[in-house]
C-alpha positions, 0 to 999 in steps of 0.5 A: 852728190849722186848716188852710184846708181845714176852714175853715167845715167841718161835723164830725159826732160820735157820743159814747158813755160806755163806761165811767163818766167815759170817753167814746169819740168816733166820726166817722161822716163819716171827716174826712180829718183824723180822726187829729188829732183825740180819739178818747178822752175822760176827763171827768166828764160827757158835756157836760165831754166834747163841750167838750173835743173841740169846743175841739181840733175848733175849733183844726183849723178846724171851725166847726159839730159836730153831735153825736149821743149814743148808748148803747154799742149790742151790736154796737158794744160787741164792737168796743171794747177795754177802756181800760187804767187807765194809758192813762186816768190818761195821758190825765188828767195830759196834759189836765188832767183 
């Protein structure tokens, strides 16, 4: 469960498909525990994708996200590494989907 410290905490989310099914998360506010939380996301929609960062988002204690949906703006898509297929189907078998 999450740690008292995030208790009633707001988190702030960008979501954006950078390829079809696979969503990358942001966290523009840097939360001290971004690293335990989903950076990558398999699903086949964005809603499938916010359901399934905001359940572990709730188990590290967060009360509220608040999400911003984006587009894979030129800038942003520069700094993005091509997902591996195998990485993709690990994260599949991992979490179900």
């Amino acid at each position: 469960m999450g740690d008292v410290a995030t208790r009633g905490r707001t988190l702030r989310a960008t979501l954006c498909e950078v390829e079809r099914g696979v969503f990358y998360v942001n966290y523009p506010d840097s939360p001290a525990d971004k690293d335990e939380l989903v950076i990558y996301q398999t699903c086949p929609s964005a809603a499938d994708a916010k359901v399934c960062v905001e359940s572990r988002a709730w188990a590290r204690g967060y009360e509220t996200i608040v999400w911003t949906q984006t587009i894979v703006a030129p800038l942003f898509a520069s700094h993005i590494k091509t997902v591996p297929p195998e990485v993709v189907a690990a994260y599949a078998v991992r979490f179900g989907r």
